[in-house]
N, C-alpha and C positions, 0 to 999 in steps of 0.2 A: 446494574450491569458491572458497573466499576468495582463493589465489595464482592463480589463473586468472582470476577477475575483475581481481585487482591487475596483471596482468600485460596483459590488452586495453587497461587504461584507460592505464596508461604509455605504452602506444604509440598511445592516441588520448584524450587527456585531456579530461575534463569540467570547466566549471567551477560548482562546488555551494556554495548562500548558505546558510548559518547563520541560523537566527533568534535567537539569544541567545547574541552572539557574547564576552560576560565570562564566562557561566557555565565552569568549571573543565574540567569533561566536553567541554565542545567545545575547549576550548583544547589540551588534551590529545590529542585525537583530530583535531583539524590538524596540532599539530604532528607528527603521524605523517605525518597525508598529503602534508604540504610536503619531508617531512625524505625521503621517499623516493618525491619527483615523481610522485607518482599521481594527484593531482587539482589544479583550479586554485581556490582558496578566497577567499570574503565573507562576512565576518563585520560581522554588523550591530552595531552600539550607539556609545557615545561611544567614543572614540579612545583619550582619556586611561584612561579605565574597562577598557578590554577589553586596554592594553599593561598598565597597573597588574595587572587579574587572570591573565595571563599570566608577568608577570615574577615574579610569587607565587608562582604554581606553577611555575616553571623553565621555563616552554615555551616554545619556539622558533616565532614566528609570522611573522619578516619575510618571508617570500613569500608573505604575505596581504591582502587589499584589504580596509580595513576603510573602512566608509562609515556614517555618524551620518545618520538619516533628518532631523534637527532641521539638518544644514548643507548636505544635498543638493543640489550646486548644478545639478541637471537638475530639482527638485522639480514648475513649475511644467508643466513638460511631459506629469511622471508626474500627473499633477492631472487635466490636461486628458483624459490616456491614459484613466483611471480614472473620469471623469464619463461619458465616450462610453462606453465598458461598463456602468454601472449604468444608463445611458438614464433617467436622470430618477428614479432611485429614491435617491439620495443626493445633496444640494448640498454646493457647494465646500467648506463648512464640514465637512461631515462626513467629507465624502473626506480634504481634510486633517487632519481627527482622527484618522482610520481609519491614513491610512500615515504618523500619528507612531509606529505601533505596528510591529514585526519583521515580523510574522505579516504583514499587510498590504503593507509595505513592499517585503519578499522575494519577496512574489509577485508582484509588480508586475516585479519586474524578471524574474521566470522570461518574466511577460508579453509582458515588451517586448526580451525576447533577450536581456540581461545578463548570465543567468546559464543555464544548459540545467536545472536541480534545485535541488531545493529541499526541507533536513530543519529538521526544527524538531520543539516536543513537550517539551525538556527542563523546560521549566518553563509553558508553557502550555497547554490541554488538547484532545484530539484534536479536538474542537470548534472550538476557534479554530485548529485546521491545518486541516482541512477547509473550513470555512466560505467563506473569501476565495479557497481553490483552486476552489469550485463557484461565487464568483460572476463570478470573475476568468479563472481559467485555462479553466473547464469541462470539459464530458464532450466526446470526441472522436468525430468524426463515427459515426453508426451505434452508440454509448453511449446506455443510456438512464439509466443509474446508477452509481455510483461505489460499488465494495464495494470487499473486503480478502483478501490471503492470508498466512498464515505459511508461512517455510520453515523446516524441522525439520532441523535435524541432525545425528547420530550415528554418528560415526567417519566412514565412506566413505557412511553412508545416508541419502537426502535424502527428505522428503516434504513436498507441501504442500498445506495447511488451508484451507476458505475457505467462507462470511466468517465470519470470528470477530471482529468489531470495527464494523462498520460499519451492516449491515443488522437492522432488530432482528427483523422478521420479511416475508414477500411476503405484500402486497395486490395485487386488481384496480386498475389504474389507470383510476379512472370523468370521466368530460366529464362539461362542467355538464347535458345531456339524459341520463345514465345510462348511455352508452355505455361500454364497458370498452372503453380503448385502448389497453392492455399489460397482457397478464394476469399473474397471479402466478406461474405457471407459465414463463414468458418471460422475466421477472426472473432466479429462480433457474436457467434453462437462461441466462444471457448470465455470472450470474456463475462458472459453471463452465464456460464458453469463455475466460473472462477469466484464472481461473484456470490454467485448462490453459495459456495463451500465457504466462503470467507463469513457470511450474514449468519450462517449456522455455530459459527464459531462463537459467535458473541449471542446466541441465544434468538437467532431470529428463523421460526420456520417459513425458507423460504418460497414466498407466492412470486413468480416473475414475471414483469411483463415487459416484455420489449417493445419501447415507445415508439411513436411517430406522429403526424399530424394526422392521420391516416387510420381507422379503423375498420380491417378486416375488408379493406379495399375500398375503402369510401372515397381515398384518393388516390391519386397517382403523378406518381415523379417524383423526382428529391430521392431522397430515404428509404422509399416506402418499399421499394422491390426488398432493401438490403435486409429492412428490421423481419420483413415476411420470410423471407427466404431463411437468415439467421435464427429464428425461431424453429423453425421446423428441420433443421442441421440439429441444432440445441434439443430437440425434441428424440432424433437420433439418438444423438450422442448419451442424451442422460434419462431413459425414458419413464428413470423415477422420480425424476425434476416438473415439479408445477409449473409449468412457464407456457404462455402465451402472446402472442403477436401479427400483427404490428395491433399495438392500440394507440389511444389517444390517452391522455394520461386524466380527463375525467372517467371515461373508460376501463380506467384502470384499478380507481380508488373508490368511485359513486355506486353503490350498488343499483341505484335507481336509471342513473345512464349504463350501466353494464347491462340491465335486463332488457332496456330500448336497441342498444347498440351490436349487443354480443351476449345474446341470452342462452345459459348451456354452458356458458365457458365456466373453468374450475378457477381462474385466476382472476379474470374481469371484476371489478368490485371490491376486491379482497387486497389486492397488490400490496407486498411491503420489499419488496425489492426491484429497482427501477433500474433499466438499462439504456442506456441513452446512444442515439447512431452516428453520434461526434461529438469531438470534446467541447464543441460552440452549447450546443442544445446541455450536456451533462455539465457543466462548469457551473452556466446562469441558473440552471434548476435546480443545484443543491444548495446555491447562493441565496434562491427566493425563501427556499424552504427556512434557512439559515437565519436569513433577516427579517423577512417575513413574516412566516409558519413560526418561528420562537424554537427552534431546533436546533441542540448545539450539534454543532457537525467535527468530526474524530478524522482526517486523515491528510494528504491521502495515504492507503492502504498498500501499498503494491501486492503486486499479483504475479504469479508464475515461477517467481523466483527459487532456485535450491533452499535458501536459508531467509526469515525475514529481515527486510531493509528494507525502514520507512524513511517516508522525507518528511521532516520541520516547516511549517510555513515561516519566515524568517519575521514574522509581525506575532511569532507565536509569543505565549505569557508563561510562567512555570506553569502553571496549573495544567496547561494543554501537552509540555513536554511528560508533568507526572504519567497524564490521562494514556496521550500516545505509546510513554514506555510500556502499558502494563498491557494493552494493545500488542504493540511490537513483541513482546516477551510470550502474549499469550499462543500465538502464530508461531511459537517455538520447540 
């Protein structure tokens, strides 16, 4: 998966910002991507700081843009760019607080075209990657929410998880008179559309099943109304999308329990893309597969967004920043 991503972006290169451009992990994982023209790279922090932590570690970064938000000399523009999107909910003072920060700063420039991506994560938390991407970048037209996917994979075999990071469970969306104007059933059918478009991306044709304890009514309570219900919205919405639900996740992958359980179905047995109906249930399931199953797992992905911005696990190693960049880039 990895040489076939490395290999479209060489022949059409991205250029992806750093938000914590001294940290060691990132230096290391540029200077892969400089040292074998695969991406075009900005690395944020002071100058002197991020050549110091570089020449530390022996990595090679001179075909990198390094830019200190503290001497930006475009700053007051980015100012202005950044007051007109918060529309009144931030003053200049705070705006310039905000993009003395990576996280802020970086994404301002995904904003304003500088850069197409944007990873970050190694030492901030998925919190402040997300945050400035929903208030900055936002959800792209017809998005009502920004979730997440892992890609999984082992040997030649890819699968992907979702959300296991972002949503912690689906509410009705109510107006101030009580009306529900995106049910929760909507949510989790948008984030297994998202998903599915995301799994295709990296080469995976997606089979979907939307998980539960629960197969095709066998029980009931918990989850089981949401994953049924979200499934057949998801079936609406994309009804050239493979996707079936609620299943049980033997259900999903056994073709011997698919033919006892849910005999007929186009997805039962076959599943390589998993939707999970909270982020308790998708977290530990892509965790098993991970430690488990022997599956290295790529994300998370986010989802929805105008431009890609991922998050770093802050335990990540270069190797995962390389992996994630060419990910993040390829989403661009």
């Amino acid at each position: 998966m990895f040489n076939k991503l490395t290999e479209t972006l060489k022949a059409n290169p991205r250029t992806i910002v750093f938000t914590e451009g001294p940290d060691a992990r990132i230096l290391e994982a540029a200077d892969r991507l400089l040292k074998d023209h695969i991406l075009n790279v900005i690395l944020l922090g002071n100058e002197a700081e991020v050549k110091a932590a570089a020449a530390a570690g022996n990595f090679c970064i001179d075909g990198a843009t390094i830019i200190d938000p503290a001497t930006y000399p475009e700053m007051d523009e980015m100012v202005a760019c950044m007051i007109e999107l918060r529309k009144g909910k931030m003053s200049e003072e705070d705006v310039r607080a905000a993009l003395a920060k990576g996280n802020y700063f970086g994404t301002m420039l995904v904003k304003m075209g500088k850069a197409d991506c944007l990873l970050g994560g190694a030492t901030y938390s998925t919190a402040d990657t997300v945050r400035p991407a929903l208030q900055l970048v936002k959800t792209k037209k017809g998005a009502h929410l920004v979730s997440s996917c892992f890609i999984l994979v082992r040997g030649d075999e890819k699968i992907a998880m979702g959300d296991c990071a972002i949503n912690i469970d689906y509410q009705d969306t109510v107006d101030k008179d009580g009306n529900v104007t995106f049910t929760a059933a909507e949510k989790l059918a948008e984030v297994a559309i998202e998903t599915a478009k995301t799994a295709s991306v990296f080469g995976i044709d997606p089979k979907v099943a939307v998980l539960s304890f629960s197969t095709k009514g066998s029980g009931k309570g918990g989850t089981v109304k949401l994953s049924h219900d979200a499934t057949i919205k998801a079936q609406e919405l994309a009804p050239e999308l493979a996707i079936d639900g609620e299943l049980q996740f033997d259900a999903a992958v056994s073709p011997v329990v698919a033919q006892t359980k849910c005999k007929g179905s186009k997805v039962a047995g076959q599943a390589n893309t998993f939707i999970f109906p909270n982020i308790e249930a998708g977290n530990i399931g892509y965790k098993i597969a991970q430690r488990l199953g022997g599956f290295a797992a790529y994300g998370p992905i986010l989802q929805g967004l105008n431009a890609p911005i991922n998050d770093l696990s802050r335990g990540c190693d270069a190797d995962e920043v390389f992996k994630m960049a060419l990910i993040t880039a390829a989403l661009s």
